[in-house]
N, C-alpha and C positions, 0 to 999 in steps of 0.2 A: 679822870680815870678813863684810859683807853681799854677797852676791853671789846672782844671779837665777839661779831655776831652767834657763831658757832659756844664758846660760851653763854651768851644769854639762852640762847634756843635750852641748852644743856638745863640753866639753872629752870627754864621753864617746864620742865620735862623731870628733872629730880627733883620740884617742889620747893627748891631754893628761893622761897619771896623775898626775903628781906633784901637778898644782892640782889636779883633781878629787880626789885624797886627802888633801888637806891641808884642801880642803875639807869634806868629806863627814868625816872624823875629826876636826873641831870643830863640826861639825853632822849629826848622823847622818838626820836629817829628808831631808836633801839626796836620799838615798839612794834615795829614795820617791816625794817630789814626782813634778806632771808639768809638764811646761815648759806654757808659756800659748798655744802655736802649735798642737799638734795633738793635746795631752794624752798625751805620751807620756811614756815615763821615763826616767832614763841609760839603764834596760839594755834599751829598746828600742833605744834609741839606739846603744850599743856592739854589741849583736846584729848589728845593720844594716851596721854598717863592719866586723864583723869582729874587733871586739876583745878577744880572749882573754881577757887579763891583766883589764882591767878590767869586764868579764861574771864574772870568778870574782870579783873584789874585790866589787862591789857582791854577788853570793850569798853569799859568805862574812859580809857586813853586815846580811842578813837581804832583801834585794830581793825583792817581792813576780816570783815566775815567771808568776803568773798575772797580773798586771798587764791591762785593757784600755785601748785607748788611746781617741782618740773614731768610729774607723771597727771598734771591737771588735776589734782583733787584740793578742793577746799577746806575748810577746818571741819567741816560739821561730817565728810566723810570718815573724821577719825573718831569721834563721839560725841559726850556731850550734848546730844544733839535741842534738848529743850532751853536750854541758855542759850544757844547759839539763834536756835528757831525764832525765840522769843525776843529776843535782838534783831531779827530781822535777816537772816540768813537764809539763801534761798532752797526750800527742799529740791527742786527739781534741776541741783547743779551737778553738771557731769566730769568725770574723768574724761580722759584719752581715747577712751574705748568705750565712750558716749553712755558709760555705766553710771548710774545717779544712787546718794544714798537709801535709798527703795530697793536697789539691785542687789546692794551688798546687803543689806539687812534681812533682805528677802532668802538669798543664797544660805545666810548663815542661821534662818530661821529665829532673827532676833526682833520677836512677839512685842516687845514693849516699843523700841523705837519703831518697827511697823506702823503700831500704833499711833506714836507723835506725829509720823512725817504722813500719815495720813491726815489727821489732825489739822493739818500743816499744807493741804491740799497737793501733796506731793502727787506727781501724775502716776498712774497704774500702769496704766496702757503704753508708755515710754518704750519704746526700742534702745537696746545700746548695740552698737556695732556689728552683732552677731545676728541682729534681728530677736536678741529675744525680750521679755518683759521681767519685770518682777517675777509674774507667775510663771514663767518658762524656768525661772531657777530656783524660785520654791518646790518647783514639784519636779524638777532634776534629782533636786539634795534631799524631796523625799521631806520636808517642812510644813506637815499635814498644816498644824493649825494658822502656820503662815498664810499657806496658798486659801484657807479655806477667809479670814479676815478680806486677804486681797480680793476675793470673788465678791465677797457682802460690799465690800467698797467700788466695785463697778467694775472690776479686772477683767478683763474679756477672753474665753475657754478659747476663741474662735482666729485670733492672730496667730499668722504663722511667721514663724525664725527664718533666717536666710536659708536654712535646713527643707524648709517648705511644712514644719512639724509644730502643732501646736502645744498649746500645756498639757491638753489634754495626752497629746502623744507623745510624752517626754515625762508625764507621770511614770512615777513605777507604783505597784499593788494595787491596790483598789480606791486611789486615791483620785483618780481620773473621775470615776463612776458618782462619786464624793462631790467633789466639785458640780460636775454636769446637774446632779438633784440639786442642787443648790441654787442653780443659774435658772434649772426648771420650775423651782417652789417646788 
């Protein structure tokens, strides 16, 4: 059965195991490709939607974790991220824009994977391309209890952005002030 990467990536993403395994267990290759859309791979694909079951089948078949796709993000930037972690996935892998899972989780104030890729020894203190941190975009987007975990985790008030501007000054309300007592005891 010939069937196109673009296909599997599909069944990995709408949850279709049974073809995606019937597949990929007469062609283990499958497992790896990248579709021809945005060079990505099933298990970025099933990351993205959420699918358990078929995120452990393709790692249980050898699925590259570190996979890039063609904007540099690896599977675990799409979710998932505690199977993926726990497999061995590296938290402190970046995009194109030297952005790491921390960055995005950070930005979008998502409290529990903070949490794992902390966990996870994820770096705080990371720059991505703009010069900022984690903390420089939890406290952009205003992610009180984001930025306040990233400080208890060692996140530093005192780095500045290519901006020359720290977290501190890139908070808005009284979130700056927050942090700072935090970092004082």
């Amino acid at each position: 059965m010939r069937v196109s990467n673009v296909e599997v990536c599909n069944w990995a993403y709408t949850g279709k195991f049974e073809e995606l395994e019937r597949c990929v267990l007469s062609d283990s290759s499958q497992a790896t490709r990248t579709d021809q859309v945005c060079g990505q791979t099933a298990l970025h694909w099933a990351c993205s939607a959420g699918r358990v079951e078929i995120v452990q089948f393709l790692l249980d078949l050898g699925a590259e974790l570190n996979a890039v796709n063609q904007n540099g993000c690896t599977p675990l930037h799409y979710a998932i991220a505690q199977i993926l972690l726990e497999n061995g996935a590296d938290p402190n892998a970046m995009d194109k824009l030297e952005s790491t899972p921390l960055h995005r989780a950070s930005a979008k104030g998502n409290y529990r994977l903070i949490q794992l890729l902390l966990k996870e020894s994820a770096s705080t203190n990371i720059q991505d391309s703009e010069g900022n941190t984690p903390l420089h975009l939890a406290c952009d987007e205003e992610r009180t209890e984001a930025a306040k975990l990233l400080v208890e985790h060692g996140a530093s008030i005192y780095i500045e952005n290519k901006e020359k501007m720290t977290p501190l000054q890139v908070a808005k309300g009284g979130l700056g002030s927050v942090l700072k007592r935090i970092v004082e005891g």
